[in-house]
C-alpha positions in Angstrom: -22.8 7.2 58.6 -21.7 10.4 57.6 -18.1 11.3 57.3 -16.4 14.8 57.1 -12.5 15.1 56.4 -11.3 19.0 56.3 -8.1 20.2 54.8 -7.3 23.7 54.2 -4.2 24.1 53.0 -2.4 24.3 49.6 -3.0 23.3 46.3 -0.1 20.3 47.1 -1.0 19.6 50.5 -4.8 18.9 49.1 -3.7 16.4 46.3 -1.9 14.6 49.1 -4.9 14.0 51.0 -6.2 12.2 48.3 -4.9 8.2 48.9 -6.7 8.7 53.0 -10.2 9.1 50.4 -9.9 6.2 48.6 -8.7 4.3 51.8 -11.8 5.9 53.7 -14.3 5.3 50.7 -13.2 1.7 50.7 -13.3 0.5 54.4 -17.0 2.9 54.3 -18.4 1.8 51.1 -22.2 3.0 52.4 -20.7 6.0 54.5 -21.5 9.2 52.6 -17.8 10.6 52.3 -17.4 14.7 52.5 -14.1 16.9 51.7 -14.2 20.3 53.1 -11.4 22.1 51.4 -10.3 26.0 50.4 -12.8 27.3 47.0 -9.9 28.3 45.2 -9.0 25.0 45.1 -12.2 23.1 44.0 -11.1 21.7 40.7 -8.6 19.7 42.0 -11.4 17.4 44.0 -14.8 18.5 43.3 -14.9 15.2 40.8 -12.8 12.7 43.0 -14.9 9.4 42.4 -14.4 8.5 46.0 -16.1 11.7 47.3 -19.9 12.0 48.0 -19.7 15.8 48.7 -17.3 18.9 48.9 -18.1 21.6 51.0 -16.1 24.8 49.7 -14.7 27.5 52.1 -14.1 30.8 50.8 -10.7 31.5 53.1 -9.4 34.9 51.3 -13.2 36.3 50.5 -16.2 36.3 52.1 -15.7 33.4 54.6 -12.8 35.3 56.0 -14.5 37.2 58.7 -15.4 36.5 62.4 -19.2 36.6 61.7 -19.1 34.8 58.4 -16.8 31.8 60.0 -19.0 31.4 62.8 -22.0 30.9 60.2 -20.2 28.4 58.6 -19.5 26.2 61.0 -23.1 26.5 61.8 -22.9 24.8 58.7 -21.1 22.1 59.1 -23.3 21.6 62.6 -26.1 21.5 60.7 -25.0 18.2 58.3 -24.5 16.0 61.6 -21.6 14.8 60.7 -20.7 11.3 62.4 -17.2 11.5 62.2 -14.9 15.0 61.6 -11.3 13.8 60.9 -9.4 17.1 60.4 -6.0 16.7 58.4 -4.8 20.3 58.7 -3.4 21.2 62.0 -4.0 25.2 62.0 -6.3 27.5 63.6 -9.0 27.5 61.6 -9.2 23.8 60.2 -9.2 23.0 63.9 -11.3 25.0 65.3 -13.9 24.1 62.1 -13.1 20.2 63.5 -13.8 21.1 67.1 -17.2 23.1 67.0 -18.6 20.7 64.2 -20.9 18.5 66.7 -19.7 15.4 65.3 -20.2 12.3 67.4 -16.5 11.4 67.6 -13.4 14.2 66.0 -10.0 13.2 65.3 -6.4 14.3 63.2 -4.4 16.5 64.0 -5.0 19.8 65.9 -3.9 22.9 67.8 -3.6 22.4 71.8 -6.4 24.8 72.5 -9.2 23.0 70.0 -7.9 19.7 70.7 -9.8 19.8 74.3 -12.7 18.8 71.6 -11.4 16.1 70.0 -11.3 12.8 70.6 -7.9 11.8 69.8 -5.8 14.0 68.6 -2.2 12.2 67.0 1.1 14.1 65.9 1.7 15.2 62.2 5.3 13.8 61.7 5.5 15.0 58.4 5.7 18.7 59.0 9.1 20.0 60.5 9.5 21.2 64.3 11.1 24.4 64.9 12.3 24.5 69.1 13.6 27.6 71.0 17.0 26.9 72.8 17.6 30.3 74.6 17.8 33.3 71.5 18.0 30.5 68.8 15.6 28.1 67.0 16.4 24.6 65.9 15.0 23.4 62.8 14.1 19.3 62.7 12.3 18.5 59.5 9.7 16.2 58.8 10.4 12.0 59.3 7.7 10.6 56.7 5.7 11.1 53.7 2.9 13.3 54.8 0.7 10.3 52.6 2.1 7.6 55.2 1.2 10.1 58.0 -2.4 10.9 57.0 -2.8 6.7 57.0 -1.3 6.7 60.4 -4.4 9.1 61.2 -7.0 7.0 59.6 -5.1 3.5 61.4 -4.7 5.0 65.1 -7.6 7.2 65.4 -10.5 5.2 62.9 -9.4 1.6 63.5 -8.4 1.3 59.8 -6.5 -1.6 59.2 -6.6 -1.8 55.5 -4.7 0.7 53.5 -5.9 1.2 50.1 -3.1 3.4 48.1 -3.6 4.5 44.4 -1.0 6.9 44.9 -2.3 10.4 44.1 -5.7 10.7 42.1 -7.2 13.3 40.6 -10.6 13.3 38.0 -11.3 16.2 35.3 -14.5 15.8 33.0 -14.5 14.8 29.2 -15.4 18.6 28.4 -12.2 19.2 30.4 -9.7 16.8 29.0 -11.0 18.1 25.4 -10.3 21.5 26.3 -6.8 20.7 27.7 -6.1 18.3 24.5 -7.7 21.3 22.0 -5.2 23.5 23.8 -2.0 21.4 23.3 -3.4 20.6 19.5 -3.0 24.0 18.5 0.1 24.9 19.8 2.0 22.2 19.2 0.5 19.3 16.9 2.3 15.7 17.4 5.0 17.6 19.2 6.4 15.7 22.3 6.5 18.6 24.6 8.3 19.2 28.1 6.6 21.2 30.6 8.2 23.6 32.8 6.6 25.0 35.9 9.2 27.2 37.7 7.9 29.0 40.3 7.4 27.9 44.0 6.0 29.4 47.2 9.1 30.3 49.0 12.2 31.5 46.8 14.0 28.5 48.5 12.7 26.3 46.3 13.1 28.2 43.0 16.1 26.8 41.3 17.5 29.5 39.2 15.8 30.8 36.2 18.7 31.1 34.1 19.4 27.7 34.7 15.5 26.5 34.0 16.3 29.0 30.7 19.5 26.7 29.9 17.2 23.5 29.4 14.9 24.9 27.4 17.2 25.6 25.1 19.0 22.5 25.4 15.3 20.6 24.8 14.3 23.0 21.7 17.8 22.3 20.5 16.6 18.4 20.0 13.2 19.2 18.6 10.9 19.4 21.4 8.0 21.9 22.9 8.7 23.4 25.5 5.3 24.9 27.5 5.9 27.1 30.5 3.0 26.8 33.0 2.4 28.4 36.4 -0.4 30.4 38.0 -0.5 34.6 37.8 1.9 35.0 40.3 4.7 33.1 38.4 4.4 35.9 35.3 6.7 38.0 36.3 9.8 35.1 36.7 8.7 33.1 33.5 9.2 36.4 31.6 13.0 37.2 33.3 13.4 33.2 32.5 12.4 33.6 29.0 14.1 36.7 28.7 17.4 34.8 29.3 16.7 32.3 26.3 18.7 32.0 23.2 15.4 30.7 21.6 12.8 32.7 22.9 11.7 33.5 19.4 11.1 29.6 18.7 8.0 28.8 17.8 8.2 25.2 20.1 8.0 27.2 22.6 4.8 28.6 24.7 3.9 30.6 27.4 0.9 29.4 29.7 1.7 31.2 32.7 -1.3 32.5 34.3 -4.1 31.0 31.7 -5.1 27.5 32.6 -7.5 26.8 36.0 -6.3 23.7 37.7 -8.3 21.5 35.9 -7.1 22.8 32.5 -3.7 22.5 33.9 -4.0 18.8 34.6 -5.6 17.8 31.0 -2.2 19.8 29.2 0.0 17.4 31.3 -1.8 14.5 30.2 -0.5 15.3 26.9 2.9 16.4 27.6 6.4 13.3 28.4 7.9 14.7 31.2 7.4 17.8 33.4 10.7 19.8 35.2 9.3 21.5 38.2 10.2 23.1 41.7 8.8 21.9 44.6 5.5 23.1 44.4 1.2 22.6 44.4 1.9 21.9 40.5 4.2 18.9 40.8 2.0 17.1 42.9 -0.6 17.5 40.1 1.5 15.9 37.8 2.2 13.3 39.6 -1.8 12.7 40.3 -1.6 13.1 36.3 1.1 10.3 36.1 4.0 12.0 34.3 7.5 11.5 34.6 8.8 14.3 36.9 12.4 15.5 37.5 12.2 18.5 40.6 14.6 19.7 42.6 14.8 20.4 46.6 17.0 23.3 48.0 15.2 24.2 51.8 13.0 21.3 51.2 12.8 18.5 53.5 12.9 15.2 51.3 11.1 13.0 53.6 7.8 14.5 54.0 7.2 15.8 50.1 9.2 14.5 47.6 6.7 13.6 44.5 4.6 10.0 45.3 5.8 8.2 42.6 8.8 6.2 42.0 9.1 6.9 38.2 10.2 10.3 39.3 13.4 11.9 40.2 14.4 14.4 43.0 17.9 16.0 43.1 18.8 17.0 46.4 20.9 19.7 47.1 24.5 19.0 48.3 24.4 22.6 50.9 24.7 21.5 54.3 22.3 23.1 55.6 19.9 21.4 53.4 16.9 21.2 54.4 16.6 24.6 56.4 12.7 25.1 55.9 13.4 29.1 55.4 10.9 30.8 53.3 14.1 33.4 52.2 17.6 32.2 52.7 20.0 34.1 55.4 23.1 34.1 53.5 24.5 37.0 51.5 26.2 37.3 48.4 27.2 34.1 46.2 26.1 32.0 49.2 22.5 33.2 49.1 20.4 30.4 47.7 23.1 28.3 47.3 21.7 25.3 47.8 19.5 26.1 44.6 23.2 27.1 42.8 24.6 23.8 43.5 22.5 21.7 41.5 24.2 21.9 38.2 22.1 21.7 34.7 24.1 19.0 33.5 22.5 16.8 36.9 19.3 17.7 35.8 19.4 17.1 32.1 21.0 13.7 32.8 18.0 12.6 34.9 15.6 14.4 32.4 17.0 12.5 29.6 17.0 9.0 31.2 13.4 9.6 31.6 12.9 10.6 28.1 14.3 7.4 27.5 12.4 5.6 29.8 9.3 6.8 28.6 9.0 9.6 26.0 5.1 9.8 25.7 2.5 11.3 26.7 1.4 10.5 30.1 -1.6 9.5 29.5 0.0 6.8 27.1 2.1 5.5 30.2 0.7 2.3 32.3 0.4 3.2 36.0 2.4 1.1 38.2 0.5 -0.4 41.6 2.4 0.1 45.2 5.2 1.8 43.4 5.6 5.4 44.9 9.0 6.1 46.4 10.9 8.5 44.0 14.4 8.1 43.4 16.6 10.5 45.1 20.1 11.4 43.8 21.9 12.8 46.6 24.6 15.4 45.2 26.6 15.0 48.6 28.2 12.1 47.1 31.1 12.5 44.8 29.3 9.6 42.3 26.3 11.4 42.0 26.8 11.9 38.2 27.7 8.7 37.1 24.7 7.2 39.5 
């Protein structure tokens, strides 16, 4: 039998696809499993020990044209794929599911390829926006998009067993030497706290002068402070670091824009906690296992929040939390305010009862079975600080 699950989408969307893997690897021990996923994002599963295969798509380069697409999914025709269970409900994933010539298609899909599937189910993790007259009402997602995918693999596969690691992902030895050479240098014995501040939509960027104020406080007590992020996070990690009093410490280091993926994941490993927006990078450290504390302005809790109950979320106490705008309407001292509103002294509480908790490295910390629901301080409630 040979099996072929597709998901396009972004670095954090792929590292939640991973528990449906092990859960698909496990009810098809003999099947011979296949992950089509975007190239750019090939470290983060091209060693996942419950893969047979990954098929790579190049989306922004050379696959991104009419011709070259249509060659591709003569492709993916030509492996005779048994089953096609397509977890990415845009255009392109579905219409990649719908022309593959697999005996039986499934997931999720857009109405148009759907008339090619074989059962097509709801995603109920990703938020609904619905016209009434000249506006547009916003509903956001109702579960973890984890719990959604297994609904997938239940309703349309006849799964009944669920087999959840949480998130996984492998790098090689060569890799995790690298990463651990890396960390050597720069900091020695250090316990170090990573910081990863940017985000795809300003909306979830809490404020930099505030991600500035922590590091300080953390340099103050002795630790490294490593500031990660891909090339398009340079530009607000300088402005960030710009606003330090220490920014001439020598505990302090600027990664921005130098590690792949894979590299990225092995520094973690080393580091005892990791501040973070909502973004593809907190979803890494939580495949990595490290205490995370991240906070969620226009992000809906439900379908996202980081799949693991060590960590901590701080939800904004805005009303119009979660609004799932990319760039916030208000003007003035309300714009972003549901980023504003979540005070450094919340988050360095919930930092330092983590550092309490656990303080090493996170590759020193034992992994805890079934355990996955974060803990969410809600700053709606007048107790939130002494919670």
């Amino acid at each position: 039998m040979k099996i072929l699950v597709i998901n396009l989408m972004h670095l954090g969307d792929l590292m939640l696809v991973t528990p449906a893997l092990r859960t698909l690897k496990k009810n098809f021990p003999t099947a011979h499993l296949t992950l089509l996923a975007d190239k750019k994002l090939g470290d983060l599963v091209q060693h996942n020990e419950n893969l047979d295969e990954c098929i790579l798509i190049d989306k922004k380069g050379v696959d991104d044209h009419l011709p070259s697409f249509i060659k591709f999914i003569f492709k993916i025709r030509a492996a005779k794929f048994d089953l096609v269970i397509n977890l990415h409900r845009n255009e392109r994933a579905s219409a990649l599911a719908a022309f593959s010539g697999a005996k039986k298609i499934v997931g999720y899909s857009k109405p148009v390829f759907s008339l090619l599937f074989d059962k097509v189910l709801p995603n109920p993790s990703i938020a609904r926006h619905v016209k009434h007259g000249f506006e547009t009402q916003y509903f956001p997602g109702t579960q973890h998009q984890v719990y959604s995918h297994f609904d997938v693999l239940r309703q349309a596969c006849g799964i009944e067993k669920i087999f959840d690691n949480g998130l996984e992902m492998w790098i090689t030895p060569d890799t995790e030497r690298e990463a651990t050479k890396i960390f050597r240098d720069n900091f020695g014995d250090r316990k170090v706290i990573a910081f990863n501040i940017g985000a795809s939509w300003l909306t979830k960027r809490w404020l930099d002068s505030n991600f500035a104020e922590c590091a300080d406080i953390l340099l103050e007590r002795g630790y490294g402070v490593a500031f990660l992020g891909g090339t398009m996070d340079e530009e607000i990690v300088s402005s960030c670091v710009a606003k330090m009093r220490h920014s001439d410490s020598d505990r302090l280091k600027i990664f921005t824009g130098k590690f792949s993926l894979a590299i990225l994941a092995g520094f973690l490993d080393n580091c005892v906690l990791f501040l973070t927006t909502d973004s593809g990078p907190m979803h890494i450290g939580v495949a990595r296992n490290i205490p995370i504390v991240t906070m969620f302005g226009a992000s809906p809790v439900p379908g996202f929040y980081p799949y693991d109950a060590k960590d901590v979320l701080i939800k904004s106490p805005e009303p119009c939390h979660p609004c799932g705008r990319h760039i916030c309407p208000r003007s003035g001292d309300e714009n972003l305010a549901c980023m504003k509103k979540i005070p450094v002294a919340v988050v360095m509480k919930y930092v330092d009862e983590l550092l309490t908790a656990y303080g090493q490295p996170a590759k020193e910390i034992p992994r805890v079975p079934n355990a996955y629901q974060c803990r969410v301080i809600d700053l709606t409630k007048t107790d939130a600080l002494r919670n």
